[in-house]
Every structure is written in structure tokens, then in C-alpha cells.
C-alpha positions, -999 to 999 in steps of 0.1 A, spaced: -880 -490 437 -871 -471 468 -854 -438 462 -825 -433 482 -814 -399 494 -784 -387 510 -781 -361 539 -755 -341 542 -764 -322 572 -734 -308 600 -763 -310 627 -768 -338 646 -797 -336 661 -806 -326 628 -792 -353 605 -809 -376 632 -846 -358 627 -844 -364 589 -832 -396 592 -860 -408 612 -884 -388 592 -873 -400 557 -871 -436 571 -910 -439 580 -918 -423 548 -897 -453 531 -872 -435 515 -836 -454 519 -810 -429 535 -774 -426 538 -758 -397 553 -720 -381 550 -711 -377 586 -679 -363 578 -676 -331 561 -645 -327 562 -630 -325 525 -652 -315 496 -630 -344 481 -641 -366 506 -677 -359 505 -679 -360 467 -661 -395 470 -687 -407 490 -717 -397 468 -700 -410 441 -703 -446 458 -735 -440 469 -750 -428 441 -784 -411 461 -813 -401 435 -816 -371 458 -791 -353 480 -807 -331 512 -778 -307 517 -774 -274 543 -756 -248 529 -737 -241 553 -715 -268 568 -686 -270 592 -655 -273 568 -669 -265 537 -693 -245 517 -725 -258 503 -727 -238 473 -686 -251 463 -702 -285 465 -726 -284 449 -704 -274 422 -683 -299 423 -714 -320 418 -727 -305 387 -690 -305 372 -683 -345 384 -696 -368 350 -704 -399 378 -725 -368 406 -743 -342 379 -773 -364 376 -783 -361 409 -809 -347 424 -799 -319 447 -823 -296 474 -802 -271 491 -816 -260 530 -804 -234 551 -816 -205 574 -808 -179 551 -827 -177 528 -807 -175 499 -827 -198 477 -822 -182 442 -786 -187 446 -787 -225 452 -806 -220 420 -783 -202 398 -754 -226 416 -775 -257 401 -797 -267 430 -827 -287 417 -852 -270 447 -844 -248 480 -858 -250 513 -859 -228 541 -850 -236 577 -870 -240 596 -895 -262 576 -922 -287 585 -918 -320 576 -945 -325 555 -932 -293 529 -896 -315 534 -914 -346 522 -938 -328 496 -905 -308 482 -886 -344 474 -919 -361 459 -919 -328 438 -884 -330 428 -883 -369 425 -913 -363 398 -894 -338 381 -880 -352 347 -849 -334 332 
């Protein structure tokens, strides 16, 4: 079974990167290209349902860490997986916000790839 993962990622050069990178590692990926409504985005992981959501913190309309949650607190989204990135590192408080993992901009994409397989193994 091929996990899928969902990028929600304001960059696009960025969100294009991890798309091709995810892909050759054969993970499925969907992205929310519109950030523009925490209702919105939280809509559109609730159709998707992604076993793992690669998320910056800091996006153009709306804060990471407010949706994220919105995640936790949504009965159809709190299962998900969720790794917060950003160039701050402000990793323990993704944590206490109910990240699953953090990781720091800028990062190779091996530690990317070795931080999903990590979280992916991780059983609640």
C-alpha cells in the first residue's frame, strides 16, 4: 500500500522539489495549493485523507501551528500524521501544538525521507 502524503507548502519552487522528490521515492502526493482559509485547507484534507501531512509553519494566509489545531480537534483529520517544517526552529512548539515530528529548513532530502519512514513506522 502506498502511503500518501499531503504538502502543504506556500513555496513553489518548494512544493514542486518535494513533489518530485516524494514521487521517486513512491510515495502518492497531493498538495493544497490554496492556503487561503484554514476552513478550506482542513476541507481538503478531510477528502484526501493523507497518512502523512508535510506542512511549513509559516504560510501565506494562515498559521501553521492554528492548523494544526484544527487538525487534532477535527474527529475525520486527528489521526493523521503530521511533520511541521520551517526556518525557525521552533520544533518543540510544533510538539506541544501536536506535531508528530519537526524538521528544520533547510534539510537534505534524505533526513526528509528518513523523518516520514520514521514517523510512518511510528504506532500510536
Amino acid at each position: 500500500m502506498t502511503t500518501k502524503v499531503m504538502l502543504i507548502e506556500d513555496d513553489f519552487t518548494m512544493l514542486s522539489l518535494l513533489r518530485t522528490l516524494l514521487r521517486f521515492e513512491k510515495f502518492e502526493v497531493v498538495a493544497v495549493e490554496n492556503d487561503s482559509d484554514l476552513p478550506g485547507v482542513l476541507d481538503a484534507i478531510r477528502r484526501e485523507l493523507p497518512d502523512i501531512i508535510l506542512m511549513d509553519v509559516h504560510l501565506r494566509q494562515i498559521n501553521g501551528l492554528d492548523l494544526l489545531q484544527a487538525i487534532r480537534s477535527d474527529k475525520a483529520t486527528r489521526s493523521a500524521r503530521v511533520i511541521m517544517t520551517s526556518g525557525i526552529d521552533i520544533g518543540q512548539r510544533c510538539l506541544e501544538h501536536g506535531a508528530d515530528a519537526f524538521i528544520l529548513k533547510p534539510y537534505m532530502p534524505e533526513d526528509l525521507i528518513q523523518k516520514i519512514r520514521q514517523v510512518m513506522a511510528y504506532e500510536n
